[in-house]
VMD Tcl script that draws the C-alpha trace (Angstrom):
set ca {
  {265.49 -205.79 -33.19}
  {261.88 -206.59 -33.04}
  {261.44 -206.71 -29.38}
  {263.53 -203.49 -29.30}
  {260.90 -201.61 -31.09}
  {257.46 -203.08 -29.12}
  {256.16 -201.16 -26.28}
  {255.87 -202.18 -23.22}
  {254.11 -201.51 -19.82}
  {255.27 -201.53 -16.39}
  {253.90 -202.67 -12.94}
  {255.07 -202.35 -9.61}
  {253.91 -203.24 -6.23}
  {255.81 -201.36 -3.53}
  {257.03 -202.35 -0.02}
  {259.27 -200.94 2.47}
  {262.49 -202.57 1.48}
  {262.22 -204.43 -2.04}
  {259.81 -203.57 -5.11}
  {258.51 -206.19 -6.98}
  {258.11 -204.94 -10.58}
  {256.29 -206.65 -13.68}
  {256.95 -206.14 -17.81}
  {253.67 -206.62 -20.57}
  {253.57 -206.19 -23.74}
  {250.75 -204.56 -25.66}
  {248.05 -207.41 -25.83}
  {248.92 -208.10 -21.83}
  {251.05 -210.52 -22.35}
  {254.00 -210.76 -18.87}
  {257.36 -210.74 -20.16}
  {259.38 -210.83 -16.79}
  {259.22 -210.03 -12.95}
  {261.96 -208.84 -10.76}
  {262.35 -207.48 -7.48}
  {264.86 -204.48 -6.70}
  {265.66 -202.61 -3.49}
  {264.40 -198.89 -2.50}
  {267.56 -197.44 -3.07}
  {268.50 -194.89 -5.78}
  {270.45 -197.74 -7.57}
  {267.39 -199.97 -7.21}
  {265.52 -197.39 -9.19}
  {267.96 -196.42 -12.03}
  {268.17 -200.90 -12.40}
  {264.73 -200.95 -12.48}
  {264.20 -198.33 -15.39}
  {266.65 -200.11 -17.32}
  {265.46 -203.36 -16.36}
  {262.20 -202.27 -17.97}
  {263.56 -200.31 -20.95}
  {265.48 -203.63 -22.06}
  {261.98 -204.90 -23.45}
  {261.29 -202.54 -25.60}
  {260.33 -198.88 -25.55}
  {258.47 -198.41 -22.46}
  {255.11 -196.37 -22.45}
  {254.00 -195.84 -18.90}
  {254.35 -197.62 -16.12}
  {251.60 -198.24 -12.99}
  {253.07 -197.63 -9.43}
  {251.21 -198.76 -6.34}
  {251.36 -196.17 -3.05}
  {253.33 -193.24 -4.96}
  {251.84 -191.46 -1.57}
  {253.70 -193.34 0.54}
  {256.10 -196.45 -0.46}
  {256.32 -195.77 -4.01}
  {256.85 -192.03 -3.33}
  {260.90 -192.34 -4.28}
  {260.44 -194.40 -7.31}
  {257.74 -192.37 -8.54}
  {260.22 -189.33 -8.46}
  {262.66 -191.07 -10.38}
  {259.98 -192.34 -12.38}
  {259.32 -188.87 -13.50}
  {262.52 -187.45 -13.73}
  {263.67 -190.20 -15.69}
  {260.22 -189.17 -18.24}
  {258.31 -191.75 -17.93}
  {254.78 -191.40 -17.45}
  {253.40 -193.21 -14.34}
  {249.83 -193.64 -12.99}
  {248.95 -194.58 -9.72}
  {247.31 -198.38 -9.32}
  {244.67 -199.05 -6.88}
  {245.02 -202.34 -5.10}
  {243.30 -205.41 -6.82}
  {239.62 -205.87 -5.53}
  {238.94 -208.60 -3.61}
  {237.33 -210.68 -6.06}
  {240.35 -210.95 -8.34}
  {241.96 -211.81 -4.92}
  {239.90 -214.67 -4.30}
  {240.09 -215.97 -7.58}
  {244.11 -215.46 -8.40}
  {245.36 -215.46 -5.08}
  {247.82 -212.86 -3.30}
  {251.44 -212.61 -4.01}
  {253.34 -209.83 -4.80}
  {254.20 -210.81 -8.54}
  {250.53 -210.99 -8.77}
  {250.05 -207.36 -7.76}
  {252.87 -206.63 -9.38}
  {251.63 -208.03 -13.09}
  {247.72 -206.47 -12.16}
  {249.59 -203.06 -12.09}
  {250.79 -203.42 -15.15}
  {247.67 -204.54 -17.07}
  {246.19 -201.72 -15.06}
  {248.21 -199.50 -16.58}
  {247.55 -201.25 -19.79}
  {244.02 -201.55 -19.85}
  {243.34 -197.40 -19.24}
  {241.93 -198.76 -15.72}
  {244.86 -196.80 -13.83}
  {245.06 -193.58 -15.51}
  {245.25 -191.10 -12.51}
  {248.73 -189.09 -12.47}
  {249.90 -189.12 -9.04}
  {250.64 -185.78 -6.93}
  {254.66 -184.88 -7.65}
  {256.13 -185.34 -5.02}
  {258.40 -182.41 -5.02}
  {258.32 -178.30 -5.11}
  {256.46 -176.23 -2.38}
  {253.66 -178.46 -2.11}
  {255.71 -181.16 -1.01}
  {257.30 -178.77 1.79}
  {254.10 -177.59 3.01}
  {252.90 -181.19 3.42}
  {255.72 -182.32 6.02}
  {255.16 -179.14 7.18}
  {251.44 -179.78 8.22}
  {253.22 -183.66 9.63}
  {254.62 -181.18 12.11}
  {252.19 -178.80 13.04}
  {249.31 -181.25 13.43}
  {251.50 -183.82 15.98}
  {252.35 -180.66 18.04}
  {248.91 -179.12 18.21}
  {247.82 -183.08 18.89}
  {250.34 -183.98 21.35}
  {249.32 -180.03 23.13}
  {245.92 -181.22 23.01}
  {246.40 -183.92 24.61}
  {248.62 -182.44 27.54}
  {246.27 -179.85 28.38}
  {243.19 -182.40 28.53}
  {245.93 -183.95 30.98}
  {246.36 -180.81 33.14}
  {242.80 -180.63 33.47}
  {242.12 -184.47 34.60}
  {245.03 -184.17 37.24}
  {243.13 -181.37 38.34}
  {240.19 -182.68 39.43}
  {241.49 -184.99 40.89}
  {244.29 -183.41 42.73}
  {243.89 -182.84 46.50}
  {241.93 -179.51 47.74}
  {244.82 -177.05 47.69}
  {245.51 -177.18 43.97}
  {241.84 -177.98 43.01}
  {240.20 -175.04 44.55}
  {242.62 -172.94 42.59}
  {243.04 -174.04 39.40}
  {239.73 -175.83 38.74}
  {238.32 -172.62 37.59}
  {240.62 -170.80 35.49}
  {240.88 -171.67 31.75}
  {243.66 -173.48 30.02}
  {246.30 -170.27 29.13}
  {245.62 -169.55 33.07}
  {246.52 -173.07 34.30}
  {249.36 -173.68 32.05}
  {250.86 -170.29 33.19}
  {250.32 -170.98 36.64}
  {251.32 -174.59 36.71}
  {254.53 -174.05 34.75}
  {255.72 -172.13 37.54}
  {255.39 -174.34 40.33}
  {258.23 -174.63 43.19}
  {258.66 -178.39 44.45}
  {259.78 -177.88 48.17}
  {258.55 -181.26 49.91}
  {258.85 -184.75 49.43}
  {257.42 -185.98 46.00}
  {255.88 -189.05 47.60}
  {253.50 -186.88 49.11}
  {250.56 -186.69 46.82}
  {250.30 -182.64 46.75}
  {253.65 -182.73 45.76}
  {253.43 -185.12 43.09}
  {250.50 -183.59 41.61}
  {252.60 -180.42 41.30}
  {255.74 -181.83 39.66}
  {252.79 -183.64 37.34}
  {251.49 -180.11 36.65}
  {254.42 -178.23 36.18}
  {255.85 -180.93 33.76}
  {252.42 -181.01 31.91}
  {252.06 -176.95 31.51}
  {255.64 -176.60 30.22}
  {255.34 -179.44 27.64}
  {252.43 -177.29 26.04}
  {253.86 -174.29 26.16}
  {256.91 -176.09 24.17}
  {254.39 -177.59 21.91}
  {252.74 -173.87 21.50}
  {256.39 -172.46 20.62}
  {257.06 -174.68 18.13}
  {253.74 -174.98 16.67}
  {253.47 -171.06 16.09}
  {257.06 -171.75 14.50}
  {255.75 -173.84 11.92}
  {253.08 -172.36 11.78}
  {254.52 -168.92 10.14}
  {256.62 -171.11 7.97}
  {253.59 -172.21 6.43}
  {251.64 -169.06 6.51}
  {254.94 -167.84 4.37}
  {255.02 -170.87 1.95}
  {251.50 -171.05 1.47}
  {251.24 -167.35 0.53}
  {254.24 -167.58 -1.59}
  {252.90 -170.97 -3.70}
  {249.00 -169.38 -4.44}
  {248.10 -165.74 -3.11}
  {245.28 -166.19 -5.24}
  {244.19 -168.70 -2.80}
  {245.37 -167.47 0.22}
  {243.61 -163.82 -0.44}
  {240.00 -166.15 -0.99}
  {236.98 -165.71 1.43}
  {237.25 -167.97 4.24}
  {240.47 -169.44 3.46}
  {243.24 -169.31 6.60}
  {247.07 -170.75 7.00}
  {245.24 -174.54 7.30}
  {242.73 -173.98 4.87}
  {245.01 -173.08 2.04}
  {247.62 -175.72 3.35}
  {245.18 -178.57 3.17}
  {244.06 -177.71 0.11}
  {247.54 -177.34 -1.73}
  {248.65 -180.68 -0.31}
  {245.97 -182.26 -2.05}
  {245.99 -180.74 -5.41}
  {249.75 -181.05 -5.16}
  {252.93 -179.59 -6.96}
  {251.06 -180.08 -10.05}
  {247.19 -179.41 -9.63}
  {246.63 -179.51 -13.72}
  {246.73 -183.32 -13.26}
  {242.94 -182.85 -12.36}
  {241.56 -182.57 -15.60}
  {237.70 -180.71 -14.65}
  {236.46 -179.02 -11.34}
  {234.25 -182.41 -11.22}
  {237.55 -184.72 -10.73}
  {238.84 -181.76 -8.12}
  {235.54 -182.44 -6.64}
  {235.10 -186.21 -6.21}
  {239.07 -186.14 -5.03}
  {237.09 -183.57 -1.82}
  {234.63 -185.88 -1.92}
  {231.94 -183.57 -2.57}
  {230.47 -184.70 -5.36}
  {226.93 -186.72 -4.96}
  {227.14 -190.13 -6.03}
  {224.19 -191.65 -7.89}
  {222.25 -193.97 -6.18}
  {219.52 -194.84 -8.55}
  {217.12 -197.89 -9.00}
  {214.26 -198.31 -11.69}
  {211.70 -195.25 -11.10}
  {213.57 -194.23 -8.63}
  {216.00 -191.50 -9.15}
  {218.23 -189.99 -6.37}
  {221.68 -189.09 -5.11}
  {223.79 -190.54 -2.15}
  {226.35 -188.38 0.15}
  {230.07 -189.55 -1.26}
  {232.07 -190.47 1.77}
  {234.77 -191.63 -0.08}
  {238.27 -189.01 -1.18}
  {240.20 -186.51 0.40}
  {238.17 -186.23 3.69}
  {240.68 -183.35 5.06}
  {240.09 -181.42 1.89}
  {236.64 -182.18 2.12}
  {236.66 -180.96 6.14}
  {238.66 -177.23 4.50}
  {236.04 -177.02 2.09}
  {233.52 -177.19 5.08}
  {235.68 -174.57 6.90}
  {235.24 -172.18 3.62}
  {231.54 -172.70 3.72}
  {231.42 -171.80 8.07}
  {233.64 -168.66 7.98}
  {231.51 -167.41 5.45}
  {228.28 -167.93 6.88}
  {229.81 -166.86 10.38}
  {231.04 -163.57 8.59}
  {227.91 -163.02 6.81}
  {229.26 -163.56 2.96}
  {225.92 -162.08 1.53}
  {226.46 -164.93 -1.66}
  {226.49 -167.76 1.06}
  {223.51 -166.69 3.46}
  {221.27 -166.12 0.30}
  {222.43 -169.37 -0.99}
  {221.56 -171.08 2.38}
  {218.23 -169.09 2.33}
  {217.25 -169.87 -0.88}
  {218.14 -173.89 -0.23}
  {216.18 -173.66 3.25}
  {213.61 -172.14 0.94}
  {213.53 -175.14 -0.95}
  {212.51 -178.01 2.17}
  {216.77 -178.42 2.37}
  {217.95 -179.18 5.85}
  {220.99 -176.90 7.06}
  {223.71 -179.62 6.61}
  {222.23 -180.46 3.12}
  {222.54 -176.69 2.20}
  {225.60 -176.76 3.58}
  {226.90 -180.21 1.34}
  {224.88 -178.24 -1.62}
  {227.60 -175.37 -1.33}
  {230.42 -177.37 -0.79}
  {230.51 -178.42 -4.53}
  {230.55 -174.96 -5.38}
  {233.05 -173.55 -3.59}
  {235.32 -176.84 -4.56}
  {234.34 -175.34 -8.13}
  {235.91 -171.88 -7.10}
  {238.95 -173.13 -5.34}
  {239.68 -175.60 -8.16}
  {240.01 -172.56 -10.70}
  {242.12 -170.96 -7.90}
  {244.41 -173.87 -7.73}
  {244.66 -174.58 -11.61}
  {244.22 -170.88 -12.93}
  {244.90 -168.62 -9.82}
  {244.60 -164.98 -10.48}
  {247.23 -162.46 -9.91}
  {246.74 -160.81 -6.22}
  {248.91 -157.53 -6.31}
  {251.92 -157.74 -3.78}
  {251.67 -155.44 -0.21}
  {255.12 -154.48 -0.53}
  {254.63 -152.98 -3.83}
  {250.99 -151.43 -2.83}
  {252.89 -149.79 0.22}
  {255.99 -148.49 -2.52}
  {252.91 -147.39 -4.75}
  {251.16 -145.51 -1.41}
  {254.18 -143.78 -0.41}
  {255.60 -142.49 -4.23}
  {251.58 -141.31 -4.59}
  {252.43 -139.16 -0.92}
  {249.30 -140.83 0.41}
  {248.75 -142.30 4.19}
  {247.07 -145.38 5.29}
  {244.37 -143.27 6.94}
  {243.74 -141.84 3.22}
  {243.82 -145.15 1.50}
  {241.45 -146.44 3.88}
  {238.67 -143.75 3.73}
  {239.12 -144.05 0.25}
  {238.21 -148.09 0.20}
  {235.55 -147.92 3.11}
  {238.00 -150.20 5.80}
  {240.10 -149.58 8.43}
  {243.43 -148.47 8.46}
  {244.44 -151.76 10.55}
  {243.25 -153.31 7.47}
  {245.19 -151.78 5.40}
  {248.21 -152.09 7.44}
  {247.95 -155.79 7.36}
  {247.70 -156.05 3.99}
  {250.83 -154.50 3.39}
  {252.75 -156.02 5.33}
  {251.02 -159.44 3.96}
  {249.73 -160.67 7.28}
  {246.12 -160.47 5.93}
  {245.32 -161.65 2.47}
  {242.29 -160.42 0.97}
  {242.26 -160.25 -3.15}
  {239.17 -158.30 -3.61}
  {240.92 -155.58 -1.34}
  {244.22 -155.54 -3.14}
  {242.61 -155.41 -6.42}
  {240.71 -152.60 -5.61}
  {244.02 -150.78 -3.61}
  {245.63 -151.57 -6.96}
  {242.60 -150.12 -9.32}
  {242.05 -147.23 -7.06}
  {245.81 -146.19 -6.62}
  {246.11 -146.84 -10.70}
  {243.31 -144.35 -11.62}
  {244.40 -141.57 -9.16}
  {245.53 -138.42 -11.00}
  {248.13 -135.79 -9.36}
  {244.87 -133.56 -8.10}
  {243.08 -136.13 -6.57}
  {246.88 -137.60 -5.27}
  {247.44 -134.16 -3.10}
  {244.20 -133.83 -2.00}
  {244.12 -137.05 -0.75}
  {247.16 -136.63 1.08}
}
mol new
graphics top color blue
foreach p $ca { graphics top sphere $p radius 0.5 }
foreach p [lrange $ca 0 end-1] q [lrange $ca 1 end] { graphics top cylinder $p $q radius 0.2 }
display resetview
């Protein structure tokens, strides 16, 4: 009855195959190891493997990215808290050894101890979709890359009668040429080689290019649907947002400040201080895709001539800052706006209903956009939610909200 009632903690150090999984009781004390397989049985033994002890508080999971992914999803549909466990440094590895009961039982004192107390990313909902979404999109635009840097290496090599032609026209212009290509002599020939080489090369990418613009809108779609708040933010594209809801995950209020959001980009200076002498280093560590979208944020801006970000820059420069250090200065605060985005995104008005709201007012798109000083493209676009801008839709919204019948048929 006694050890019914204590509460225990759990450890577990994944692999492919097996999971090796460790029981302590409140003053750290192991109670048991066991190993169970990676199978949906495996997990429901291991939760009641671990509930046998007593009432169990939390339990520490090692890789819930990537082995420990399926047991942390049982994990927390089962309700049980889980954090995710760094691996043991290597000083505790040189002193205790390596085994996996070893990891196993330093996961669970982890977990004990409050040094493990990051909840891991759920890995489920429409984050999880647009992640093996990206797996996709990235290997084709990869594998593309890597065909056309092909084409253009067979190229210049290739004897005179290809080279001369295709040695100055750009990549859509070679890969359209190449991909139709007869073969009418014998392929031992060199020239004819080269060409079945070609043609083989230019109609891999423009597989690659079909399915990557495939993805592609499936993500644009998803990404839209999961944060328009995000979406409609300066600087922020189909990648952008997708790298940036991948790493905050199905459930972004696991990051408890902007400054966590910020050292999981890896934006956040690190102190590097010493006696008298008091100074920050660049923090090279997290997230360094999120970090590279944050980056992105920060160019598009600048290239677009966001009048916040090129006084910001100036008044950095102003300062003795180099570019790139202005640059790293306004990363943190952007990751600052897109963390509220992520945790407390605002409500964008939808195109559809903008459009239903136009046409019951009687008013054109060439009337709307006069109105809000843009183009009726613009406007278009919005609509039908192929551009996502909030600070236009809000204002669509506002202006088409404080129009009164008068100003509604004059307009028109």
């Amino acid at each position: 009855m006694a050890q019914d009632q204590c509460v225990v903690i759990g450890g577990v150090d994944t692999h492919k195959d097996l999971h090796v999984a460790a029981v302590v009781d409140e003053r750290g004390k192991i109670l048991d190891t066991a190993e169970f397989e990676t199978t949906a049985k495996g997990y429901r033994l291991l939760v009641e493997w671990m509930v046998s002890f007593g009432e169990l508080e939390r339990v520490g999971v090692e890789g819930t990215g990537a082995y420990g992914a399926g047991l942390a999803r049982h994990l927390a549909d089962e309700g049980v808290s889980v954090v995710e466990v760094n691996r043991p440094n290597r000083t505790m590895r040189r002193r205790r050894g390596k085994s996996d009961t070893v990891d196993a039982e330093a996961a669970a004192r982890a977990a004990l101890n409050g040094e493990a107390t990051v909840c891991p990313k759920a890995g489920a909902g429409i984050a999880e979709s647009i992640r093996v979404l990206r797996v996709a999109f990235t290997s084709a635009r990869n594998s593309r890359t890597r065909a056309a840097l092909q084409v253009r290496d067979l190229i210049i090599t290739a004897p005179h009668q290809l080279r001369e032609v295709l040695v100055a026209q750009n990549t859509a212009e070679r890969v359209a040429r190449c991909a139709r290509f007869r073969l009418s002599g014998d392929p031992a020939e060199p020239l004819e080689a080269t060409k079945l080489a070609l043609r083989t090369l230019a109609r891999r990418y423009e597989i690659l290019s079909e399915e990557m613009a495939e993805v592609e809108h499936t993500i644009d779609e998803l990404t839209a649907r999961a944060n328009p708040a995000l979406r409609g933010a300066k600087g922020v594209g189909v990648d952008v947002a997708a790298i940036l809801l991948v790493a905050a995950g199905n459930n972004p209020d696991r990051l408890h400040s902007e400054s966590a959001f910020a050292a999981l980009c890896g934006v956040s200076p690190i102190e590097a201080s010493s006696g008298k002498t008091v100074r920050h280093r660049l923090n090279r560590s997290g997230n360094r895709q999120a970090n590279h979208a944050l980056w992105r944020i920060v160019m598009v801006r600048l290239s677009h001539g966001d009048e916040a970000t090129t006084s910001y820059i100036a008044r950095r420069r102003a300062q003795g800052k180099s570019q790139r250090d202005a640059v790293r200065c306004l990363k943190r605060y952007v990751a600052r706006e897109v963390y509220r985005l992520l945790v407390d995104p605002q409500v964008v008005p939808d195109g559809a209903d903008l459009r239903c709201a136009r046409k019951a007012a009687a008013l054109s798109q060439g009337a709307v956009a006069r109105a809000l000083g843009t183009a009726v493209m613009t406007i278009s676009r919005l609509e039908r939610a192929q551009e996502h801008n909030t600070v236009l839709a809000l204002r669509y919204e506002q202006w088409l909200s404080g129009l009164s019948p008068q100003t509604t048929s004059r307009a028109a």
